[in-house]
C-alpha positions in Angstrom: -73.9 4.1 106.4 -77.1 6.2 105.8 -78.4 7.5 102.6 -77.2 10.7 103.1 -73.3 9.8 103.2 -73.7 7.6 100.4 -75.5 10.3 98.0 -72.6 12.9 99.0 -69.8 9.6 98.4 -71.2 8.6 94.6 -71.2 12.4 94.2 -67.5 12.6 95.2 -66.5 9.8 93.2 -68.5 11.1 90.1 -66.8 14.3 90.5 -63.2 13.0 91.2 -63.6 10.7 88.0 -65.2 12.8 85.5 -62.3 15.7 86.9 -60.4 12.5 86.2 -61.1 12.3 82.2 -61.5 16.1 81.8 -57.9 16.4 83.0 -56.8 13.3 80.7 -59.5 14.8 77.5 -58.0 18.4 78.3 -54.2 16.9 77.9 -54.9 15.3 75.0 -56.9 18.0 73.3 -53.8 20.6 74.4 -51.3 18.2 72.5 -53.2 17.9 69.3 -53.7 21.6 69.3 -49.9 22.2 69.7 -48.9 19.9 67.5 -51.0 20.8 64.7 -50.4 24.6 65.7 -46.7 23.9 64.8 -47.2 21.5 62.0 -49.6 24.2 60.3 -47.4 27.0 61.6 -44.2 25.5 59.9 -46.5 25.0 56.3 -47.9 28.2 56.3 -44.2 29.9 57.4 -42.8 28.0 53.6 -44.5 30.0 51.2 -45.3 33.7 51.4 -46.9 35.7 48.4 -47.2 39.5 48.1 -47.6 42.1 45.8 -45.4 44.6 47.4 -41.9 44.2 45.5 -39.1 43.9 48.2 -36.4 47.0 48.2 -33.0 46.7 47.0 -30.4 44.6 49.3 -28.9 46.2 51.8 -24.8 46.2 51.8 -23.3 44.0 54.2 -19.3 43.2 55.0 -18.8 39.5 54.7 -16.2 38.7 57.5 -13.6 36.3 56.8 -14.9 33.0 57.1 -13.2 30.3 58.9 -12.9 26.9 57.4 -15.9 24.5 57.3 -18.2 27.9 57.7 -19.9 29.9 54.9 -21.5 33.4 54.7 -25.7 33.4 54.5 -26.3 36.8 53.4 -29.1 38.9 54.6 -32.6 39.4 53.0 -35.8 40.7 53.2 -38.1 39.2 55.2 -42.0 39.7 55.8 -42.9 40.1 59.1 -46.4 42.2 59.9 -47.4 43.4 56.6 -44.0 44.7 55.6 -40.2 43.7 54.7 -37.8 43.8 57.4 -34.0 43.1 57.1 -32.5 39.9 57.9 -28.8 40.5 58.6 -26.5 37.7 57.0 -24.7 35.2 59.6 -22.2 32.7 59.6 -23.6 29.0 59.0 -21.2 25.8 59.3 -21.0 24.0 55.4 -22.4 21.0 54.4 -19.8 18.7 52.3 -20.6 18.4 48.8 -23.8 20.8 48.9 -23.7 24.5 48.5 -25.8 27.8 50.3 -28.8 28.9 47.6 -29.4 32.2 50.0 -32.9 33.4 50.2 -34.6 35.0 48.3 -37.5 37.1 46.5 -38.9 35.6 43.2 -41.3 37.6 40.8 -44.1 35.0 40.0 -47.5 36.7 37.5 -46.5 39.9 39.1 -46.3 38.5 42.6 -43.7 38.3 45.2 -42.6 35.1 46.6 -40.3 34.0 49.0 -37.9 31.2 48.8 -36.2 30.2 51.6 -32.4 29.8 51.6 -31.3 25.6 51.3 -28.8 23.2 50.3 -28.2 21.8 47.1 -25.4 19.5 45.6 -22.9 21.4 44.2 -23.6 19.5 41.0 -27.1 20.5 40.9 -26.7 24.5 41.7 -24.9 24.3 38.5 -26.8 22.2 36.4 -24.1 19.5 35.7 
C-alpha cells in the first residue's frame, strides 16, 4: 500500500467515525432538547398571570349527560395575547372525586388561571 492510499484511508476512517459520534452527540443533544422543551413547556403552560380581566362566561347548553360522564364547562383561555373561548365537553367521572372547572382568579389585581382538576368530594366541600 503506498502513502498515498493510506493518507486518503485514515482520512476516511476519521471522517466515518467522527460523522459517527456527531450522529450519536446530535441524537442525544435532540432528546434532551425535546424533553426539556416539553418538561418546560408543560410548567410554563400551569400558571398564566395577566392584567387583562377575562369577559363574562359565555352561555352554553349542558346536554344530558350519560352515566359515569360529567359536563366540563367552557372558559376563557389565553392564547396570543388575548382570551379565547374554550367550549365545555363531556369528560368520563372519577369515583369519589368531583370536576373543580377552570377558572380565572383575581390575585393583587392580577389575573390568574387555574386549571380545571379533581378533588375528593369531601374536600370540594370542606368536610
Amino acid at each position: 500500500m503506498n502513502s498515498a492510499a493510506s493518507t486518503r484511508t485514515a482520512a476516511n476512517v476519521r471522517t466515518h467515525s467522527n460523522g459517527a459520534l456527531n450522529g450519536t452527540v446530535r441524537s442525544m443533544l435532540l432528546s434532551l432538547v425535546i424533553a426539556g422543551g416539553i418538561s418546560s413547556g408543560s410548567a410554563l403552560a400551569r400558571t398564566v398571570i395577566i392584567e387583562i380581566a377575562p369577559p363574562p362566561a359565555r352561555v352554553e347548553v349542558v346536554p344530558m349527560q350519560r352515566h359515569g360522564y360529567t359536563w366540563a364547562p367552557g372558559y376563557w383561555g389565553w392564547q396570543r395575547n388575548q382570551h379565547v373561548w374554550v367550549k365545555g365537553h363531556t369528560i368520563r367521572t372519577r369515583s369519589g372525586y368531583a370536576w373543580t372547572p377552570d377558572r380565572w382568579t383575581e390575585v393583587d389585581g392580577r389575573h390568574q388561571f387555574q386549571r380545571g382538576s379533581w378533588t375528593r368530594g369531601s374536600e370540594r366541600h370542606g368536610q
